[in-house]
C-alpha positions in Angstrom: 0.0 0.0 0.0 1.4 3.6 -0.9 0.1 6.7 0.4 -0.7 10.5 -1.0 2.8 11.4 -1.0 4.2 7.7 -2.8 5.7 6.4 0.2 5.0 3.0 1.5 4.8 2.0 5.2 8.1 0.3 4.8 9.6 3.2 3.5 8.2 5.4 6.2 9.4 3.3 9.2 12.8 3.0 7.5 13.0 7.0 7.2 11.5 7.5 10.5 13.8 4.5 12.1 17.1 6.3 10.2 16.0 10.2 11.6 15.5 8.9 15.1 17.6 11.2 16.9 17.0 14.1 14.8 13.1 13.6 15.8 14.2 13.0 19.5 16.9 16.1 19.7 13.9 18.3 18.0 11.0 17.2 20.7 13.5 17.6 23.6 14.1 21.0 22.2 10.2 21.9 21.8 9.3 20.5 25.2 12.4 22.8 27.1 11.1 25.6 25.4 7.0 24.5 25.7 8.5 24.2 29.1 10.2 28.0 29.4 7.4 29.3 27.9 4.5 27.5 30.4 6.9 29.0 33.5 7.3 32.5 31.9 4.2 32.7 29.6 4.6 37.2 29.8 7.9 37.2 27.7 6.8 34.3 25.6 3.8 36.3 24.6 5.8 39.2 23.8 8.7 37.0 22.2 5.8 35.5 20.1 3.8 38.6 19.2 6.9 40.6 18.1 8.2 37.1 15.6 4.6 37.6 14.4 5.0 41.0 13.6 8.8 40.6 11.5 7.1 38.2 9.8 4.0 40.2 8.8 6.6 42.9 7.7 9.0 40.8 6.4 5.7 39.1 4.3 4.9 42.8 3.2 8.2 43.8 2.0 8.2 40.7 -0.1 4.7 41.6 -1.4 5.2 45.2 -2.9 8.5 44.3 -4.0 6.3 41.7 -6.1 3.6 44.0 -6.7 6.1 46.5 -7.8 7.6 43.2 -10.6 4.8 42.5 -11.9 3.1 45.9 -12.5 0.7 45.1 -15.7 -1.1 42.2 -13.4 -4.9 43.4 -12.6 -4.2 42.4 -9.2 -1.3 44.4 -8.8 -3.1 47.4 -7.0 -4.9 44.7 -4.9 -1.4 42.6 -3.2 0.2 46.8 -2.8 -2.7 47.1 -1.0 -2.2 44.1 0.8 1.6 44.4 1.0 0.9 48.0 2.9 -2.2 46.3 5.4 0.4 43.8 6.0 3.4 46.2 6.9 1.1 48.9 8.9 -0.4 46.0 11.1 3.3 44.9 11.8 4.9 47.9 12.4 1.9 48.7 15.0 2.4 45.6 16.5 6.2 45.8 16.8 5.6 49.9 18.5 3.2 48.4 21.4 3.7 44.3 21.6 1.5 43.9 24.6 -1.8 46.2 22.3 -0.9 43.6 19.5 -1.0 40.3 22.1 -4.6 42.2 23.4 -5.7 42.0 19.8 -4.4 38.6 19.1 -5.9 37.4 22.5 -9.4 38.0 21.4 -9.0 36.9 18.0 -7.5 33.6 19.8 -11.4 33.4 21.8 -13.3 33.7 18.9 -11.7 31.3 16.8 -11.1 28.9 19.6 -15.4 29.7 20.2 -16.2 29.1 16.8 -13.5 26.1 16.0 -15.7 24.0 19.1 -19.2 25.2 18.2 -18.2 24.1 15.0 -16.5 20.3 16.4 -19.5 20.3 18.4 -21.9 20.6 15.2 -20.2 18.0 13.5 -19.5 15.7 16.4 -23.9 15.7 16.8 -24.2 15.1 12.5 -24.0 12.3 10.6 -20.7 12.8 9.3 -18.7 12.7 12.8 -20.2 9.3 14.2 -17.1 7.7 13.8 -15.4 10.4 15.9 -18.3 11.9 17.7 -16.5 11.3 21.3 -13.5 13.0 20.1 -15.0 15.8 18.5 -17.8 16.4 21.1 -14.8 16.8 23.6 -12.6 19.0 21.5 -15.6 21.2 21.1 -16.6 21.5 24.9 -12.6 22.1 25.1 -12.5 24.6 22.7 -16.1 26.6 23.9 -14.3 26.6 27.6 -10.8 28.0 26.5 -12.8 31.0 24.0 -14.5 31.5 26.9 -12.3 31.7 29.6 -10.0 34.3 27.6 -13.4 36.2 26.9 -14.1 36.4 30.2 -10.4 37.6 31.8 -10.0 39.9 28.3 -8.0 42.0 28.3 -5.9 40.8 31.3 -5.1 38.0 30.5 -3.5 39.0 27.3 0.0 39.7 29.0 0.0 35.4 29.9 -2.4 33.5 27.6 -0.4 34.1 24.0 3.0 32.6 25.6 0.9 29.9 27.9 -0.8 28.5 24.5 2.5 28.6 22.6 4.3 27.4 25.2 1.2 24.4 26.1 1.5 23.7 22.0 5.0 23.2 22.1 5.4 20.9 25.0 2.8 18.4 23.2 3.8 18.6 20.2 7.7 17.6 21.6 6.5 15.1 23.6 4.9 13.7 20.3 8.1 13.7 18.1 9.8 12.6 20.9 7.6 9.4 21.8 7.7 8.7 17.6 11.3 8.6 18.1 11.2 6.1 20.4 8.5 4.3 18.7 11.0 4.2 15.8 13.7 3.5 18.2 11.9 0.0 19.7 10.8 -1.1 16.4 14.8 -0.6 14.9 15.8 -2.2 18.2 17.5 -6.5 18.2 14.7 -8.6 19.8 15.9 -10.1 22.4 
């Protein structure tokens, strides 16, 4: 059997058996810094909001320089328009990080709000029986957290950025990590 991207199971264990301690050095890594960022959630927020801003103005820079290369396109006037939304929303983000993470904060509630009503939906139709457990608790989950920043916003604006980064990079550590060592047992001499 082959999947979407051509590889076959075999070739997937062999790759992931082969990158073992590149998968294991990169979850140890997420889950210090999940870690950091859980204990000191104030400067990951602000660490977090201001990469967020370079990027948007790293993003718009790129943009006009296209819009600018490519000046007969229609939709030249449309991406400069863009490219300058882009920049001005950065640069205001980078002059007062903690008005940006207030911003971000809510925009975090409502899509965490609509993200479970949403899981919730599907998790009581037709199409998520097969997963309705999962779904209906992903969407009580996600209702409670959009409601919970709601409720403290805009105090809790200065924590709740870095705590979810820092919450999102723990797991997600601990996950490479435990398919290193999945890949590690199965690569292991039985005994």
């Amino acid at each position: 059997m082959v999947n979407a991207e051509g590889v076959t199971p075999e070739q997937l264990t062999e790759v992931l058996k082969k990158s073992s301690g590149l998968l294991l050095a990169v979850g140890i890594l997420q889950v210090v810094l999940g870690a950091a960022a859980i204990l000191v959630p104030q400067v990951a927020t602000v660490v977090g909001v201001e990469v967020l801003a370079v990027m948007l103005c790293v993003s718009a820079v790129a943009q006009g320089f296209l819009a600018i290369r490519i000046s007969g396109w229609k939709g030249t006037s449309l991406l400069a328009v863009a490219a300058l939304a882009s920049l001005a929303v950065g640069i205001l983000i980078l002059a007062d990080p903690l008005e940006g993470a207030v911003a971000i904060t809510l925009l975090v509630a409502i899509s965490c709000g609509v993200e479970g009503v949403s899981r919730l939906i599907l998790g009581l139709s037709e199409a998520g029986a097969n997963s309705r457990g999962g779904l209906l608790i992903s969407g009580v989950a996600g209702i409670l957290v959009s409601g919970l920043l709601i409720v403290q916003w805009p105090e809790d604006s200065v924590w709740a950025i870095g705590l979810l980064m820092g919450v999102n990079l723990l797991m997600g550590g601990a996950a490479l990590a435990g398919v290193a060592m999945a890949a590690r047992r199965e690569s292991a001499p039985a005994n």
